[in-house]
C-alpha positions as CSV (number, residue, x, y, z in Angstrom):
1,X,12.8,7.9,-12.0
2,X,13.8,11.3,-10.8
3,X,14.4,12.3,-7.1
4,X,11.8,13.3,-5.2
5,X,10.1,13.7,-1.6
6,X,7.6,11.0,-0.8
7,X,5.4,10.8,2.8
8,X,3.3,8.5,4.4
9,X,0.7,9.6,6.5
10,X,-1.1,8.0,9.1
11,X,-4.4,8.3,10.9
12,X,-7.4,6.6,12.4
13,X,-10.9,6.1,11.2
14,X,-14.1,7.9,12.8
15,X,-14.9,6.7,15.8
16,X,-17.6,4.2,16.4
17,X,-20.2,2.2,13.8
18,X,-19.4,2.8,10.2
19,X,-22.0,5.5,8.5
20,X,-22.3,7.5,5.0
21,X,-21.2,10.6,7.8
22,X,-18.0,8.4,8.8
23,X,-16.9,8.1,5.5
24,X,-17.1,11.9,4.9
25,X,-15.3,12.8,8.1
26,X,-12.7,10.1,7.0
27,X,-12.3,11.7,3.4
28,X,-12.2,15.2,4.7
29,X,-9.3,13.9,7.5
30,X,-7.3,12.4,4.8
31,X,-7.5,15.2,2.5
32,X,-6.9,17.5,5.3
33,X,-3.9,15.5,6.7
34,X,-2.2,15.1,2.6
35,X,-2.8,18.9,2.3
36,X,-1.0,19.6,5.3
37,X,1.8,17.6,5.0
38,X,2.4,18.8,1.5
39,X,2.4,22.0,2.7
40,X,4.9,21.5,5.4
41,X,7.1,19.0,3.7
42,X,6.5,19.8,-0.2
43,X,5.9,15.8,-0.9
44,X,5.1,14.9,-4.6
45,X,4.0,11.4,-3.1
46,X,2.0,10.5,-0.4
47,X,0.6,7.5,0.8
48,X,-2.0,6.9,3.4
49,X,-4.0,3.8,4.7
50,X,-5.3,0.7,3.7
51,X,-9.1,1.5,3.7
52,X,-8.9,5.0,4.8
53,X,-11.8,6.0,3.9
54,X,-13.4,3.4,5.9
55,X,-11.4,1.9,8.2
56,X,-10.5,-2.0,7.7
57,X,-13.4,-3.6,9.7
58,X,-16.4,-2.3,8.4
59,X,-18.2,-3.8,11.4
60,X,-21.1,-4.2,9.0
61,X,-22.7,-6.8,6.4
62,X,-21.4,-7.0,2.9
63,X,-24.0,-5.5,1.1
64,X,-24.7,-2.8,3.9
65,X,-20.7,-2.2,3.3
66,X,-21.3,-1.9,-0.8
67,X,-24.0,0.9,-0.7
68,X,-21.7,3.1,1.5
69,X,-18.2,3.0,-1.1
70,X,-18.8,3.4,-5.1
71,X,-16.9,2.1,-8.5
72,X,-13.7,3.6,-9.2
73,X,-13.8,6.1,-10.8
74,X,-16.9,7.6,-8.4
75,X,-17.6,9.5,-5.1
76,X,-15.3,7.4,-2.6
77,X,-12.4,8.6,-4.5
78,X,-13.8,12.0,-5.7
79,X,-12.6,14.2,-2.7
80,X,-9.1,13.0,-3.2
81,X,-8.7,13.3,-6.3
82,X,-9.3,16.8,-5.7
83,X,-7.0,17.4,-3.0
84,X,-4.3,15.3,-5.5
85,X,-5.2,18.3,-8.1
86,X,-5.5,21.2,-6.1
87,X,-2.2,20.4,-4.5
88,X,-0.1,19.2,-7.6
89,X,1.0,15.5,-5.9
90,X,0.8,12.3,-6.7
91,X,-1.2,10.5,-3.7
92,X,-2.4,6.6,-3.3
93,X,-4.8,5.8,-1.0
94,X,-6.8,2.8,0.2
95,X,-10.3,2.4,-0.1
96,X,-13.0,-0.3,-0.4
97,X,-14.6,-0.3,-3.7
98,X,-18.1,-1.6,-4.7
99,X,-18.0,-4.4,-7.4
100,X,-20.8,-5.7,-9.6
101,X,-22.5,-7.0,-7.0
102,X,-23.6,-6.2,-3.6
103,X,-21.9,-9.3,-2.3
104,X,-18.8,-8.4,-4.4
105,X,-16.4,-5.7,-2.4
106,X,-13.1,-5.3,-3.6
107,X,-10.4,-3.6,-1.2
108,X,-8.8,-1.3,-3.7
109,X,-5.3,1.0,-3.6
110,X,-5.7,3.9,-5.9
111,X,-3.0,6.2,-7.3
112,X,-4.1,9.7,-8.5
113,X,-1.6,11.8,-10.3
114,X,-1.1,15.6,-9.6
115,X,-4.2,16.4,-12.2
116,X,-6.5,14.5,-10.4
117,X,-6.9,11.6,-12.6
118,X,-6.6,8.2,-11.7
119,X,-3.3,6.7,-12.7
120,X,-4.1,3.0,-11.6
121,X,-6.7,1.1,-9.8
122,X,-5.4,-2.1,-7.3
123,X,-7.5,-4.7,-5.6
124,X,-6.2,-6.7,-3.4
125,X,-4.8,-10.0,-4.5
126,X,-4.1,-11.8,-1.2
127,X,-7.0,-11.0,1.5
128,X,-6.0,-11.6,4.7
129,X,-8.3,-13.9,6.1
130,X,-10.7,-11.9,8.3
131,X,-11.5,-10.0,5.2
132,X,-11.7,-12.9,2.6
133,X,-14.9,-13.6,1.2
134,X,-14.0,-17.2,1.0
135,X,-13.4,-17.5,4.2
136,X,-16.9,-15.5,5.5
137,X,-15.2,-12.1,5.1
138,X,-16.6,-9.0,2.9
139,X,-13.6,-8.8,0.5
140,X,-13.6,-10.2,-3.1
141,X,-10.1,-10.4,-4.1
142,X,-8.0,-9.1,-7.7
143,X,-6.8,-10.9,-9.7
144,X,-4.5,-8.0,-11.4
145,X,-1.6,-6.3,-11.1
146,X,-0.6,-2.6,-11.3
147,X,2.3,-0.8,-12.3
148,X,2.1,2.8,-13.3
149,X,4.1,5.1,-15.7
150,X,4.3,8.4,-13.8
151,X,6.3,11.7,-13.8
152,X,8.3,10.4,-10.7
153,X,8.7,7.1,-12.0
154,X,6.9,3.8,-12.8
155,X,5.0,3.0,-9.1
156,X,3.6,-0.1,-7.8
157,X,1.2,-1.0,-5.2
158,X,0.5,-3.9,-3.1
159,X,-1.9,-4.0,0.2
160,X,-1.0,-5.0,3.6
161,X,-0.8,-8.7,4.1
162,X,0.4,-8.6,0.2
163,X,3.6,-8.2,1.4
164,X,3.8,-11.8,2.8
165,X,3.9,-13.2,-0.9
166,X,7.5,-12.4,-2.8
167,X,5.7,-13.6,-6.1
168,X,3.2,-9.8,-6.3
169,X,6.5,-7.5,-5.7
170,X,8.3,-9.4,-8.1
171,X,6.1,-9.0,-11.1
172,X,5.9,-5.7,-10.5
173,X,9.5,-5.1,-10.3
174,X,9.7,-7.2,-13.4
175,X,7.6,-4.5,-15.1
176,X,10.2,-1.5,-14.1
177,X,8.8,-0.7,-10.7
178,X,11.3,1.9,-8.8
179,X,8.7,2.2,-5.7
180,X,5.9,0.2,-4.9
181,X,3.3,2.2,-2.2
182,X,1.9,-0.2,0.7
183,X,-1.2,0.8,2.0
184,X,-1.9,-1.0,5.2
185,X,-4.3,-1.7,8.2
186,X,-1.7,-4.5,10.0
187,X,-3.5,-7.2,11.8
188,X,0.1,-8.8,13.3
189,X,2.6,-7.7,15.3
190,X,5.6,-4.6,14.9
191,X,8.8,-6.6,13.7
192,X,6.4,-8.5,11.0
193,X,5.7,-5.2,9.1
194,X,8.9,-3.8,9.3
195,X,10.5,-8.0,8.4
196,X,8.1,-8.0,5.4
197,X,8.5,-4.4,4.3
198,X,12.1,-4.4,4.1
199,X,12.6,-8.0,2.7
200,X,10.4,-6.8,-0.3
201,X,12.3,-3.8,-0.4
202,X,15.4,-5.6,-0.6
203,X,14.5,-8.6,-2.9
204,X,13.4,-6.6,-5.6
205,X,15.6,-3.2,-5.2
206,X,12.7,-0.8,-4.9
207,X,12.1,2.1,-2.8
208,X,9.0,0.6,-0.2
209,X,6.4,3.5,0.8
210,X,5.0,1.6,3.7
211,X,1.6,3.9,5.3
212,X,0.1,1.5,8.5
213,X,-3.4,2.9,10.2
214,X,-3.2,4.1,13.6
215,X,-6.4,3.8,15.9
216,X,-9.9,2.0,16.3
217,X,-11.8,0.9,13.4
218,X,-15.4,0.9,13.4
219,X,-15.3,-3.2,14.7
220,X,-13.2,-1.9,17.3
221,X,-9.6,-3.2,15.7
222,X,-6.7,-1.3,17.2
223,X,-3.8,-0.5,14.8
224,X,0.2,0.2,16.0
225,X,1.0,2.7,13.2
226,X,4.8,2.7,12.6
227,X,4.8,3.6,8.9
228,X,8.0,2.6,6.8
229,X,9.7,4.4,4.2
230,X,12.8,1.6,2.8
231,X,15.3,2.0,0.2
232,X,16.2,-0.4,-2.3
233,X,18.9,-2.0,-0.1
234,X,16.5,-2.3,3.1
235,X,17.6,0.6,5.1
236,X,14.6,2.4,7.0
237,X,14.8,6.1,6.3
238,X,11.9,6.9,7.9
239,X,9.7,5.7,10.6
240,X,6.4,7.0,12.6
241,X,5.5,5.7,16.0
242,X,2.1,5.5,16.8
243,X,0.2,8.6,16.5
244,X,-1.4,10.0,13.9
245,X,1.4,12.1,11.8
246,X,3.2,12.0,8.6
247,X,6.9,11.2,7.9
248,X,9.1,11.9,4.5
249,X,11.9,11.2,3.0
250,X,13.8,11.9,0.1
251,X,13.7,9.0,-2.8
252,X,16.8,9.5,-4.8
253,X,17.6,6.8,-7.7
254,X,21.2,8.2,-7.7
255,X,22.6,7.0,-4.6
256,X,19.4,4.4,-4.1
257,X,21.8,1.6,-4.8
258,X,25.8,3.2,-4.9
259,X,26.6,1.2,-1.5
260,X,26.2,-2.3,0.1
261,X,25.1,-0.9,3.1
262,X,24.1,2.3,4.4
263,X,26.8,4.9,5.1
264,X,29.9,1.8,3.5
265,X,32.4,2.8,1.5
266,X,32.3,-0.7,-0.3
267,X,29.7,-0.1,-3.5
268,X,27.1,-2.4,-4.0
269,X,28.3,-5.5,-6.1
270,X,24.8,-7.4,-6.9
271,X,21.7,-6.7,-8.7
272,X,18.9,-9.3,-7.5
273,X,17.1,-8.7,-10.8
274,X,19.9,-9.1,-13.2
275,X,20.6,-12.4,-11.1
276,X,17.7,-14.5,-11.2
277,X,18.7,-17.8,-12.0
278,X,15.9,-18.2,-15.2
279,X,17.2,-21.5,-16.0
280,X,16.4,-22.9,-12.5
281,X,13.1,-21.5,-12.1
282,X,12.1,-22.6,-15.4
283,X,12.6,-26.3,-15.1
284,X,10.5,-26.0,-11.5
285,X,7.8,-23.3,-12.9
286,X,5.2,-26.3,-12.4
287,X,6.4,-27.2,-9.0
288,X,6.9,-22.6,-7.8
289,X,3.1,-22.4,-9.8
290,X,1.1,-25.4,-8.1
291,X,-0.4,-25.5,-4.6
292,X,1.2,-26.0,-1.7
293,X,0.8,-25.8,2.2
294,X,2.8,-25.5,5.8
295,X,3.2,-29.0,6.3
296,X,2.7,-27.5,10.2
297,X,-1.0,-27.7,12.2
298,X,-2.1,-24.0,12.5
299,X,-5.3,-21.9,13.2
């Protein structure tokens, strides 16, 4: 990894029900808002919302939801690709995909490196449970991980309410992830996003590039913004408040981990990585691999 300047930009959807016009006005504020920003901050990453092409509740059937996104590679992701060339940046960006099916909708984060080309392809492992097709929801989930090899460094991606489950950021920092982007559309409150943002952050020394929607979706959702951008030892370097805007910060693998805490003179002494007790895990890999549940009532 080399040092660089990474944003994450926030913004709401078009206003009212979802239409193939609303995804155009959404893809021409997202580019609009990444050219910007690179222009005024001269980011080489940036990061924008889960399903910001969309918004996060579609307010719509499935199927009605499938004929207005595409495969990746294809139109949804066509107009950034070409604000990623014409600008020279890496940029990741959430956006439903259509699968094989019309019942099958995958909720996708897609990295695009500074030629335009798509670097790695996402989908959502954990739906939250709105969105779960399992559950009456309009998402199909992944069932893949993605780490990619870039001229910044190797990047990761997880979605949202993916950053409740250790197990996702931990296989990807396994793999040699520096930063792992966070597209998000937050269904829960503040201090949750900022807890499960940092904690991943910290567990698996990575720089986090957290970008939360702001605004209505088309079903009417509200969303609080507050877009994170975390070291590798949990400290927030940036944070936006809840308007649409951008914020930056500089990702430096130099002094990323030189001190236990930021602005100590005490260097850091541990390496959650290198300390893994393997032995433990693998006598309980059955027990850390089978299911389980709260043993508390909820819903």
């Amino acid at each position: 990894m080399r040092a660089f300047t990474a944003a994450a930009v926030q913004f709401a959807p078009a206003p009212g029900p979802l239409t193939a016009a609303s995804v155009r006005a959404n893809q021409e504020r997202a580019a609009d808002l990444v050219r910007r920003c690179v222009e005024a901050t001269g980011a080489e990453l940036v990061v924008l919302p889960e399903s910001c092409t969309t918004g996060f509740v579609p307010g719509l059937p499935t199927a009605e939801l499938w004929s207005l996104v595409s495969p990746l590679p294809g139109p949804i992701a066509e107009p950034l690709q070409e604000t990623a060339r014409d600008l020279g940046v890496h940029l990741c960006f959430g956006t439903y995909e259509r699968g094989a099916r019309p019942e099958v909708v995958h909720n996708a984060a897609v990295l695009v490196g500074p030629g335009g080309d798509l670097l790695g392809v996402y989908r959502k492992t954990h739906p939250f449970g709105v969105e779960d097709a399992r559950r009456g929801g309009w998402v199909t989930p992944g069932g893949e991980v993605c780490v990619a090899d870039t001229d910044l460094g190797r990047i990761g991606m997880a979605i949202c309410f993916d950053g409740d489950f250790p197990e996702l950021w931990r296989i990807q920092a396994v793999r040699g992830a520096e930063v792992i982007c966070r597209p998000s559309a937050l269904l829960r409150p503040a201090d949750i996003w900022e807890l499960t943002t940092r904690a991943r952050a910290y567990d698996n020394h990575v720089y986090v590039v957290g970008a939360n929607a702001v605004g209505a979706d088309p079903g009417g959702t509200l969303y609080f913004g507050n877009s994170l951008i975390v070291t590798p030892t949990a400290e927030v370097v940036a944070r936006a408040a809840t308007q649409e805007c951008w914020i930056t910060a500089r990702l430096d693998p130099a002094t990323a981990m030189a001190a236990l805490s930021p602005g100590s003179s005490v260097p850091q002494s541990f390496d959650h990585l290198a300390e893994r007790n393997l032995e433990l895990y693998g006598r309980h890999a059955a027990e850390l691999l089978g299911p389980a549940a709260t043993p508390f009532p909820y819903g």
